[in-house]
C-alpha positions as CSV (number, residue, x, y, z in Angstrom):
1,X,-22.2,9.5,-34.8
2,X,-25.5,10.2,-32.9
3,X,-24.9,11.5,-29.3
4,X,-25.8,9.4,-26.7
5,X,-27.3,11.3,-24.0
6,X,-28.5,8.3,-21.4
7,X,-29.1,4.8,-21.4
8,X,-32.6,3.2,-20.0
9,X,-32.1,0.5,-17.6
10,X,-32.1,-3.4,-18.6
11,X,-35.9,-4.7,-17.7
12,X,-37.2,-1.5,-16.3
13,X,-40.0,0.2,-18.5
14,X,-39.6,3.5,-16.9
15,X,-37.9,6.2,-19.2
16,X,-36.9,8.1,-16.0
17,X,-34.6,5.5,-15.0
18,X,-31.4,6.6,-16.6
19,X,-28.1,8.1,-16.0
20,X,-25.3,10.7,-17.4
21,X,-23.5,8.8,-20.3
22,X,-21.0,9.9,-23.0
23,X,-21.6,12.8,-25.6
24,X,-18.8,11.9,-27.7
25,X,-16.0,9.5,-27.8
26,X,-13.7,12.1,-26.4
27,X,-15.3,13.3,-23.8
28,X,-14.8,12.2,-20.1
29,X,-16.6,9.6,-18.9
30,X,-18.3,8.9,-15.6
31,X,-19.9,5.3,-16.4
32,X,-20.0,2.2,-18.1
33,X,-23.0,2.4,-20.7
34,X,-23.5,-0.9,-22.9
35,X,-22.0,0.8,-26.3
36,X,-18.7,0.9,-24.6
37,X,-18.6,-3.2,-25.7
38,X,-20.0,-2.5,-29.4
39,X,-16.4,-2.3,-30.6
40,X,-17.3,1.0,-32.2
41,X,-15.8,4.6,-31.3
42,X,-16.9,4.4,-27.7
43,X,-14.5,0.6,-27.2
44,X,-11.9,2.7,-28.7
45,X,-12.3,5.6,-27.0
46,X,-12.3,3.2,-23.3
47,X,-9.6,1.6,-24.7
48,X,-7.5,4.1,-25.7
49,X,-8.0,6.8,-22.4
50,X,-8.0,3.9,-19.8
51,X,-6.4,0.8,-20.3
52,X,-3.8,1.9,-22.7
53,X,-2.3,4.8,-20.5
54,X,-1.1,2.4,-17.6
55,X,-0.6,-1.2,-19.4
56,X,0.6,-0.5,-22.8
57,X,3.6,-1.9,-24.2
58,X,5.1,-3.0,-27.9
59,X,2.7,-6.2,-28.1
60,X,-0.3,-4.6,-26.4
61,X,-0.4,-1.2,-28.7
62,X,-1.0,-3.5,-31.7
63,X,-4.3,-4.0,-30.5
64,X,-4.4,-7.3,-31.9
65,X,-6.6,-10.4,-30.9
66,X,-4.0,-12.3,-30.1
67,X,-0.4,-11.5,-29.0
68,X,3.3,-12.7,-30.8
69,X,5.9,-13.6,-28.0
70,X,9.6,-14.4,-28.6
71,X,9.8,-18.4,-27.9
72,X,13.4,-19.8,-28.4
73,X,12.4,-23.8,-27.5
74,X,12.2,-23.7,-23.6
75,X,8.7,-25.5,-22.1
76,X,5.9,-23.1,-22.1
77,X,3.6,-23.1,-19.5
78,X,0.1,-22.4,-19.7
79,X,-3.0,-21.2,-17.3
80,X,-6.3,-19.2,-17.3
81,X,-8.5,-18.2,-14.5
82,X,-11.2,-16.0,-13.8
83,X,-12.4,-13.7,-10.8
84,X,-15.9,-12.7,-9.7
85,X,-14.7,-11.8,-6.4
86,X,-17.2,-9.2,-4.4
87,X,-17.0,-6.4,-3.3
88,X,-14.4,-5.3,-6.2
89,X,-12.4,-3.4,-3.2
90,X,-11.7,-4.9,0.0
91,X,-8.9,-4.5,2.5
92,X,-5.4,-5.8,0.8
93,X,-6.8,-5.7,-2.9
94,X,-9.0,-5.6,-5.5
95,X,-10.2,-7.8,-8.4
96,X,-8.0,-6.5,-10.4
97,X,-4.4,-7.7,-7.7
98,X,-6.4,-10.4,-7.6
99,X,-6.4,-11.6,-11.2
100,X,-2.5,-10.5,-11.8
101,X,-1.7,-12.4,-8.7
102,X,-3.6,-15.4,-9.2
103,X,-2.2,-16.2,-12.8
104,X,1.2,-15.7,-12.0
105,X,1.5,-17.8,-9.1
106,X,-0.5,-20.5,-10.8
107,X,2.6,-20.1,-13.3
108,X,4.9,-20.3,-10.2
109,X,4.6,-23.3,-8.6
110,X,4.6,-24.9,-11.5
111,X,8.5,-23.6,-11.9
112,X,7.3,-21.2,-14.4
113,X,8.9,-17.8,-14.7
114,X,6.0,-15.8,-15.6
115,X,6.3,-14.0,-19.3
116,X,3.0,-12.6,-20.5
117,X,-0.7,-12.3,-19.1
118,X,-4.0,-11.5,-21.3
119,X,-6.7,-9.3,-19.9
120,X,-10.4,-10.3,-20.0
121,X,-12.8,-7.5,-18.9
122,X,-16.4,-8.2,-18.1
123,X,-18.3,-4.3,-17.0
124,X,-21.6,-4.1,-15.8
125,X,-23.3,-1.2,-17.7
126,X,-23.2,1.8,-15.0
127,X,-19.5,1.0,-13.8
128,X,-18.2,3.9,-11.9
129,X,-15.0,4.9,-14.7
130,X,-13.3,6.2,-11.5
131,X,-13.8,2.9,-10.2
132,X,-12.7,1.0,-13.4
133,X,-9.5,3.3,-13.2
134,X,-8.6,2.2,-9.8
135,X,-9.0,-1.4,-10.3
136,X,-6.6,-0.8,-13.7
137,X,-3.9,1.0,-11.8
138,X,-4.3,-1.9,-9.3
139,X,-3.4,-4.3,-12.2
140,X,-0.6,-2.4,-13.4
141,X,0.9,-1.9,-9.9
142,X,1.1,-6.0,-9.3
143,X,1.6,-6.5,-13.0
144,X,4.6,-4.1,-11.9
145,X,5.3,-6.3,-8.8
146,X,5.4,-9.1,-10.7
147,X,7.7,-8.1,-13.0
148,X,4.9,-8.9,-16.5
149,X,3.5,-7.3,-19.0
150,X,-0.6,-7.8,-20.2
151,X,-0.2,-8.2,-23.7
152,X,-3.6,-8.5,-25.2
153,X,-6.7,-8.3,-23.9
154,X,-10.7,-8.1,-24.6
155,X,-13.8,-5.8,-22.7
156,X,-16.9,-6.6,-22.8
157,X,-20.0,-4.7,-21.3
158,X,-23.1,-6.3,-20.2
159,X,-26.5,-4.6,-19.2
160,X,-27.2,-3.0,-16.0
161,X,-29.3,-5.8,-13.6
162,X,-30.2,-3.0,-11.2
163,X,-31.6,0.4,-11.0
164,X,-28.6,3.1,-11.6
165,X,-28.0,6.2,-9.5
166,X,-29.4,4.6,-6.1
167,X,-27.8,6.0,-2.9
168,X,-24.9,2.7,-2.8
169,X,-24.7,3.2,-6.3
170,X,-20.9,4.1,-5.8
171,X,-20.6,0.8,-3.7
172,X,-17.8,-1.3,-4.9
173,X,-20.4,-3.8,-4.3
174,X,-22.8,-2.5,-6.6
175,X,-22.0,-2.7,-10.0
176,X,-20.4,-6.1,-11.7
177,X,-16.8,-6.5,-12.7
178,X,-16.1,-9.7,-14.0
179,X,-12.1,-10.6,-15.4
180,X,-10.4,-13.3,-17.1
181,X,-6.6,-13.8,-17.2
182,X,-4.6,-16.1,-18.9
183,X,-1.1,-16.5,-18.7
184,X,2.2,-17.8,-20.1
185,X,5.7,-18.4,-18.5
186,X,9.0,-20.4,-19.5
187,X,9.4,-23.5,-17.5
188,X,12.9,-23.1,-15.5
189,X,16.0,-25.0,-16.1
190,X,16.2,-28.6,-14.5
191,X,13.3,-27.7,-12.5
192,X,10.3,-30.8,-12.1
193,X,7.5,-30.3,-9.7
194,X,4.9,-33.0,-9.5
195,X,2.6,-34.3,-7.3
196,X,3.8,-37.9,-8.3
197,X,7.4,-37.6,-6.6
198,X,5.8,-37.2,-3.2
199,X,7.0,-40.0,-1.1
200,X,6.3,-40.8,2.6
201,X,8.6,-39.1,4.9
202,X,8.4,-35.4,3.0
203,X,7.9,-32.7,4.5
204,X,4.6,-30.5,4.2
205,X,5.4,-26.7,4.5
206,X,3.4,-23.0,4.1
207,X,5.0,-20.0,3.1
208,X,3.3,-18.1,5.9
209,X,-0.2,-17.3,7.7
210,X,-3.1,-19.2,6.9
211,X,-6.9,-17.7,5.6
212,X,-6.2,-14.1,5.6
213,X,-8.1,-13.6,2.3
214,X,-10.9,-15.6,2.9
215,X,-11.6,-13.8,6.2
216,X,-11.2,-10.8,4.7
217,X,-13.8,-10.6,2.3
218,X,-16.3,-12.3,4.6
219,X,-15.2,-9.5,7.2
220,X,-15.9,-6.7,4.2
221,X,-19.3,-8.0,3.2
222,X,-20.3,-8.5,6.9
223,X,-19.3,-4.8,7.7
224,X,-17.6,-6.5,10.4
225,X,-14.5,-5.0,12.3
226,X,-11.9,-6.6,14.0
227,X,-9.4,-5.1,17.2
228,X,-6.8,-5.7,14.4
229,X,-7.2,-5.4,10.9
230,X,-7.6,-8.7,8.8
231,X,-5.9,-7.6,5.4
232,X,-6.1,-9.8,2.1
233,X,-3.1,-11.7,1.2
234,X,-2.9,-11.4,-2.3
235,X,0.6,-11.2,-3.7
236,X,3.0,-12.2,-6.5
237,X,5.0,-15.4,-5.3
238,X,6.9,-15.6,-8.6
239,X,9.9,-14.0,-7.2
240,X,10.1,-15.8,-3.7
241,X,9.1,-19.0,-5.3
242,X,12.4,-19.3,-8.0
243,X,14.8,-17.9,-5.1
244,X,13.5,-21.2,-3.3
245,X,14.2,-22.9,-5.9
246,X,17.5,-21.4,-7.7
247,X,19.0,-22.5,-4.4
248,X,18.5,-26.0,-5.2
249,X,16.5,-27.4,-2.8
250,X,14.7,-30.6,-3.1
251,X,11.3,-29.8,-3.6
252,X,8.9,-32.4,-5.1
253,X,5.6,-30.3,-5.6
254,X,3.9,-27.1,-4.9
255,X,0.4,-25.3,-5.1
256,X,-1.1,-22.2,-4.1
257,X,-4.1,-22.4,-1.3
258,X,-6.8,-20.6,-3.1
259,X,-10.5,-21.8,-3.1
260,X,-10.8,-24.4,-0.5
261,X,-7.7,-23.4,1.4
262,X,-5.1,-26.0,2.6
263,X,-7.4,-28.6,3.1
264,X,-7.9,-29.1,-0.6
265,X,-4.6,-29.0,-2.1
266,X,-3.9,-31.5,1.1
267,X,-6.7,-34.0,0.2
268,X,-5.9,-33.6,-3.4
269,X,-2.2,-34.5,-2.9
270,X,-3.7,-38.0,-0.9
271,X,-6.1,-38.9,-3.3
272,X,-3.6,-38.8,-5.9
273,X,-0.5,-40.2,-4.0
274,X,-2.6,-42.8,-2.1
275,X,-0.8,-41.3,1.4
276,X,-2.0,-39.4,4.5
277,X,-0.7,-36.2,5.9
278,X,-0.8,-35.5,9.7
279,X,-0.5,-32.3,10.2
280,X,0.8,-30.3,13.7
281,X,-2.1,-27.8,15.1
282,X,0.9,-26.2,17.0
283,X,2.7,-25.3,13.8
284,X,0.2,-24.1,11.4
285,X,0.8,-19.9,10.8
286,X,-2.5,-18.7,11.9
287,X,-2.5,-15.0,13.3
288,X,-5.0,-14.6,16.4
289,X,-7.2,-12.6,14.6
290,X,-8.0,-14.7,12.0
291,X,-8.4,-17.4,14.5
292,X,-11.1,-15.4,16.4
293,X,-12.7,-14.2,13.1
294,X,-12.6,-18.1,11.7
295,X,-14.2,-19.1,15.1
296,X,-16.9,-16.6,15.0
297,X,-17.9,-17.3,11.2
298,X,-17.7,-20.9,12.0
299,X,-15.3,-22.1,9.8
300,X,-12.0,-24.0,9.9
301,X,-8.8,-22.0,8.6
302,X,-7.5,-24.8,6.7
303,X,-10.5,-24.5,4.3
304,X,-10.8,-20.9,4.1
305,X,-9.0,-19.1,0.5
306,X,-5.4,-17.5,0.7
307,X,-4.2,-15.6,-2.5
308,X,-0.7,-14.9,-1.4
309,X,0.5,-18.9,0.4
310,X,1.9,-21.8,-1.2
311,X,1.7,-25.5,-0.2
312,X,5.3,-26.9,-0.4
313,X,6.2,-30.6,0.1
314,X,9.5,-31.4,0.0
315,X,12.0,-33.6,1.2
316,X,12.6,-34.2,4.8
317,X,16.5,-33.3,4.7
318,X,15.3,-30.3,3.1
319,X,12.7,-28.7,4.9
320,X,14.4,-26.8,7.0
321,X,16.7,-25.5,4.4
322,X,13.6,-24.2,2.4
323,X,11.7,-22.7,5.3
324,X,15.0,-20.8,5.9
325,X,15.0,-19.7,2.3
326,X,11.3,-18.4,2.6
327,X,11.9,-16.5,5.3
328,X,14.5,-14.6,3.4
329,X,11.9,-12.7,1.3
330,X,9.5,-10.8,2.9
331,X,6.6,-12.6,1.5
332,X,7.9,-15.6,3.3
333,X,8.9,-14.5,6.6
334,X,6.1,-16.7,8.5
335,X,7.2,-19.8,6.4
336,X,7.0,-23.4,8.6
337,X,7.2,-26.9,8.0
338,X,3.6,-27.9,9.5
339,X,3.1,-31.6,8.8
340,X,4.6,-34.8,6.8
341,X,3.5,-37.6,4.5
342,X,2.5,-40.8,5.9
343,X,1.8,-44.4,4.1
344,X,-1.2,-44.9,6.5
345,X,-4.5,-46.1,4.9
346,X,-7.0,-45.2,3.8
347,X,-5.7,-41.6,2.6
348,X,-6.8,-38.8,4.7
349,X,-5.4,-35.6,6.6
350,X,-5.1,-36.0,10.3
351,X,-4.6,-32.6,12.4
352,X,-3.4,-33.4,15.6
353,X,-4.7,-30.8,18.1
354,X,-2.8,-28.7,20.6
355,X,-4.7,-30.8,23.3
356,X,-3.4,-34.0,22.8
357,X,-6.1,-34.9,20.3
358,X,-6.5,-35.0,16.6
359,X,-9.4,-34.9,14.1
360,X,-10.1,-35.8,10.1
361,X,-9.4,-32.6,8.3
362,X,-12.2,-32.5,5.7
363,X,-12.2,-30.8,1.6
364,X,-15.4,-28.8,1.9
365,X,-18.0,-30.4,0.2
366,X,-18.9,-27.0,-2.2
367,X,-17.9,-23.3,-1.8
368,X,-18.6,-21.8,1.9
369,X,-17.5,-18.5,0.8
370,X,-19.2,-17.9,-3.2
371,X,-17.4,-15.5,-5.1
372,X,-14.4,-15.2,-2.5
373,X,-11.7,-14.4,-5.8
């Protein structure tokens, strides 16, 4: 195999414009150069020194395309999502928490008991490897947390879109790291949640504050600073979601608040129930902080992303018995019942303000905050 000694930048015609790459396959590395996605020595090589070491297990040493997982007839459940999120490292997180996270709580409120994740990789020729190792041991710690395993997985490198070796060249901002995850889970036993057995007179509840991550990243891109630190969210509900519902609670539906925070799974769940929602400013979880850091941004914490809070409705004998069972775990500790489901027409969410007043709370139109996960 020829040595490759540097790689000339995508779209620049200037020779001068390159960077240290990779002598041999075994050597170490300190960036991503486009051979490392030809599927040749170099894949291998990545492969094999840093995504094996912290995620391997029986299914994922096979190095197949696809993985074989024990199924004994229970109802698989099935999800895929990808993350874009920038920078790669903020406050709370990375992509990487933030793809293992993601994909298992999409399998969690669905009563899923998360099984098996696939990992998609997307590196922007010029990667800091250091930087790639972080964001893998990030992945393996929630992966970890979570309590699954990745069992296959794909990496793909893409050519460099910016000169290489500038002085924020080490920026987690800097280079692109793109990821895909899909993921698989058993349905639990006796366990139906559906947006279609929400009545009016349920209950609407949170598993805790409101638009930590959101803020977050806006905060980290801004440089901005804050008398106390906003932190991202992002977290593995899977284990704090089936205590809630091993202990037999009467829940009819959940979701997590991602993109488009409360507000949309709220207007979602009234266009498709025809219902309203009034909500109780007074109630919602929302840390100072992130109320000052909402205020100055100008945006409304009920639209802004959470990676680690669930939307519950349930019953209104119930409520209280769940919120008592969120608070158990210390994911859920902020837990409260914040609102309940109305019949009024036409279907809308009402926030009725600490002063006496109330207003329409709006789904925002498109994305206020691009690449937030």
């Amino acid at each position: 195999m020829t040595a490759l000694t540097s790689n000339r930048v995508a779209g620049s015609n200037s020779t001068d414009e390159t960077f240290p790459s990779v002598l041999t396959p075994g050597s170490a590395i300190e960036r991503i150069v486009v051979a490392h996605g030809g599927g040749g020595e170099l894949t291998a090589a990545l492969v094999r020194e840093h995504f094996l070491p912290r995620l391997t297990n029986k299914q994922l040493e096979q190095l197949s395309d696809s993985a074989v997982l024990p199924w004994s007839g229970e109802k698989l459940v099935f999800t895929t999502d990808s993350y874009v999120v920038t920078p790669i490292e903020f406050p709370g997180g990375d992509i990487g928490r933030l793809a293992v996270c993601g994909t298992v709580n999409d399998l969690a409120v669905m009563g899923a008991k998360p099984v098996a994740l696939s990992l998609g990789m997307i590196l922007e020729e010029g990667l800091p490897v250091m930087l790639l190792d972080r964001v893998v041991a990030s992945i393996e710690a929630a992966c970890r947390e979570a309590g699954v395993a990745i069992v296959t997985g794909d990496t793909k490198v893409i050519e460099s879109r910016q000169p290489v070796g500038g002085p924020s060249d080490e920026s987690s901002m800097a280079r692109g790291l793109f990821i895909n995850t899909a993921g698989v889970g058993t349905l639990l036993p006796g366990i139906s949640l559906d947006v279609s057995r929400i009545s009016p007179g349920d209950a609407v509840l949170v598993s805790g504050t409101l638009a930590e991550h959101g803020l977050t990243i806006l905060a980290a891109r801004e440089g901005m600073e804050f008398e106390s630190s906003l932190t991202s969210d992002a977290a593995p509900l899977n284990h704090m979601i089936a205590s809630v519902l091993g202990a037999g609670s009467d829940i009819r539906f959940m979701r997590d608040a991602t993109r488009g925070g409360i507000a949309s799974v709220l207007a979602d769940i009234c266009e498709l129930r025809d219902v309203s929602i009034v909500l109780e400013e007074t109630a919602l979880p929302i840390t100072p902080t992130a109320r000052h850091a909402a205020e100055l941004f100008g945006l409304d914490p009920l639209t802004i992303a959470n990676e680690g809070k669930v939307v519950i409705v349930t019953s209104a004998s119930a409520a209280e018995a769940v919120v008592n069972q969120l608070r158990r775990h210390p994911l859920g500790q902020n837990a409260a019942i914040i609102g309940r489901v109305t019949a009024e027409q036409p279907p809308l969410v009402e926030l009725r303000t600490a002063a006496g007043g109330s207003r329409i709370v709006q789904r925002p139109y498109g994305e206020e905050l691009p690449r937030i996960c």
